[in-house]
N, C-alpha and C positions, 0 to 999 in steps of 0.2 A: 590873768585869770579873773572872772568876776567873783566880787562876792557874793554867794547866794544864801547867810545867814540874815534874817530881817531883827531889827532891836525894835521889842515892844515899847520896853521901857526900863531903867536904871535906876537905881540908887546905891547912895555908898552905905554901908555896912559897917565900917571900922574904918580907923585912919589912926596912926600914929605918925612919928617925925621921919620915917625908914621907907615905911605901906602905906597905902588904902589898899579895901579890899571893896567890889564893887556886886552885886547883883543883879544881875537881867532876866528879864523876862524874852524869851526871843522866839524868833517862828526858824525850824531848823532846815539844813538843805532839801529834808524831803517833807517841806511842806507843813510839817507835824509842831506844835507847841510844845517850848524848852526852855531849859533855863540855864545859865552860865553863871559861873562864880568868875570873878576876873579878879588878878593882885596887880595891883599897880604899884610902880617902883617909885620912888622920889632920887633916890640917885641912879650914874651908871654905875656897871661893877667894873671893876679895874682888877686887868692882872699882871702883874711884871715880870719877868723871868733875865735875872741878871745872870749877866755871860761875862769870866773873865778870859785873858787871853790865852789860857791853857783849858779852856771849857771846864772850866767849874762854874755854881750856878749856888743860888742861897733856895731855902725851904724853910717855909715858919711852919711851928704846929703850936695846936690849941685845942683846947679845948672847944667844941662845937656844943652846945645848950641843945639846938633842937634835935640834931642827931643821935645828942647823950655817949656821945661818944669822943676821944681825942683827933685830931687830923691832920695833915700831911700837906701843906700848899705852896704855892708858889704864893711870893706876898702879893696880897690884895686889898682892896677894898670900894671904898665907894665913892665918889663922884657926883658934884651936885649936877644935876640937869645941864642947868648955864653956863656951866666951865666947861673948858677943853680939856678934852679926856686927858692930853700928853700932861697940862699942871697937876691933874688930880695921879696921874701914874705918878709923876716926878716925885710927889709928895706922900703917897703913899709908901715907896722906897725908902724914901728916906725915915718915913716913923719907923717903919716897919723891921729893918733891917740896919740905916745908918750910912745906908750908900748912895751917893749918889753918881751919876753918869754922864760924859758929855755926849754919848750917841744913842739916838732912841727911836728903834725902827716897831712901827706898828702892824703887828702880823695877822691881826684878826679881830673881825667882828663876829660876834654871834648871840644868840638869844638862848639864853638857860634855860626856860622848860614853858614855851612859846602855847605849850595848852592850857595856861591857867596864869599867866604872868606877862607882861611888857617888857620886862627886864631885857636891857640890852646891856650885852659885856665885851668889852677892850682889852687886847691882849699884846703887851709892846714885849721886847726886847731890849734890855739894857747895854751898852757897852761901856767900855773908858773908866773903869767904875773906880770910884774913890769913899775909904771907910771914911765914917764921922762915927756921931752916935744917935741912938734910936730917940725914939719920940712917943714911946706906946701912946694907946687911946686910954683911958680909964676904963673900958669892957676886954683892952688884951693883954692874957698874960701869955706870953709868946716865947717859943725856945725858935732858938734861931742853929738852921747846920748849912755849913759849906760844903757841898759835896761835888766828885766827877760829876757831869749831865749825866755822863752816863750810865750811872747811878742812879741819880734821879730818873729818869727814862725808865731804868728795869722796873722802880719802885711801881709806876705806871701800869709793868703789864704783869706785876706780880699781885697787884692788886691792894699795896700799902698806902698809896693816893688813889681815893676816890672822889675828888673835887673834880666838877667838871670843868670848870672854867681852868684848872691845873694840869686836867687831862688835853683838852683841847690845846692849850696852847705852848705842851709839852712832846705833842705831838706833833704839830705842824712844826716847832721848831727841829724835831728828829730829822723831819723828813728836809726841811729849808739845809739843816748841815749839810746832809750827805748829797743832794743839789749843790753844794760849794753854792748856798745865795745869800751866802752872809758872810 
C-alpha cells in the first residue's frame, strides 16, 4: 500500500533517555493540513513468558506510575535498539525473575499502539528454566508469583492483566499449547 500522508515538516519536542516525542506538520490522506504527534521509542520492549515443564509460568506486578495503578505482567522490559532482542529477553528474565533458560522460542512481533508510537515489541517463550536470583532495576519494586498458565490465561480474560504486550503474548501462547506447537 502506498503511503498517502505528506511530512510538511518536523521537530522534536522532548527527548529523554526511554522517548522523543516528535511534531509534524503534515498534508493528510484527504488532501487537507494536519498535524501528528509521534513517540518515538529508544528501546525494544521485550516480553518473556517462562514455561516450566508442568506449565507453570512466573507474573511480576508493580506498580505502573503512569496508569496510577498496580499490574499484572508477564516480565518485561526494554531493549536497546542494537541489541538482539533474544540478549535483551535473556537478561530481562533474569533481573526480573532469577531465571534463567536454555530454550528460547520467539512467538511474536508487534507494535503497542502504532497510532502515536514506533514501539516495536518481542515476545519469546522460555523453556529449561533454572532459578538464580533477581537483579531489580532501581525504578522495580516487583512481587514475583508462580502460577498454572492456566491461571494466568483466565487472569487474562478476567480482566486482572491489562498489559498488552502480556495479553498478546499470553494469548498466542494459549492458542500455540492447545496446537501441541510447543
Amino acid at each position: 500500500m502506498l503511503n498517502n500522508w505528506k511530512k510538511v515538516k518536523s521537530k522534536q519536542v522532548y527527548s529523554n533517555p526511554w522517548i522523543s516525542v516528535e511534531h509534524h506538520d503534515v498534508i493528510t490522506p484527504k488532501n487537507t493540513e494536519g498535524i501528528y504527534g509521534k513517540v518515538l521509542f529508544k528501546n525494544l520492549a521485550i516480553g518473556i513468558i517462562p514455561l516450566d515443564t508442568e506449565l507453570n509460568t512466573w507474573i511480576v506486578g508493580q506498580y505502573r506510575y503512569t496508569l496510577n495503578q498496580y499490574s499484572w505482567e508477564i516480565p518485561m522490559g526494554g531493549g536497546p535498539l542494537h541489541e538482539d532482542p533474544l540478549e535483551s529477553a535473556q537478561r530481562e528474565l533474569r533481573e526480573e525473575t532469577g531465571l534463567t533458560a536454555l530454550q528460547w522460542d520467539h512467538i511474536m512481533t508487534l507494535h503497542t499502539s502504532n497510532c502515536v508510537t514506533d514501539e516495536v515489541g518481542h515476545i519469546y517463550i522460555a523453556r529449561s528454566l533454572t532459578q538464580g536470583s533477581t537483579e531489580f532495576d532501581e525504578t522495580e519494586d516487583l512481587s514475583i508469583r508462580k502460577l498454572p498458565f492456566r491461571e494466568v490465561y483466565n487472569m487474562v480474560m478476567d480482566g486482572t492483566i491489562t498489559d498488552s504486550i502480556s495479553i498478546a503474548g499470553i494469548l498466542k501462547l494459549n492458542v500455540l499449547l492447545h496446537k501441541n506447537r510447543l
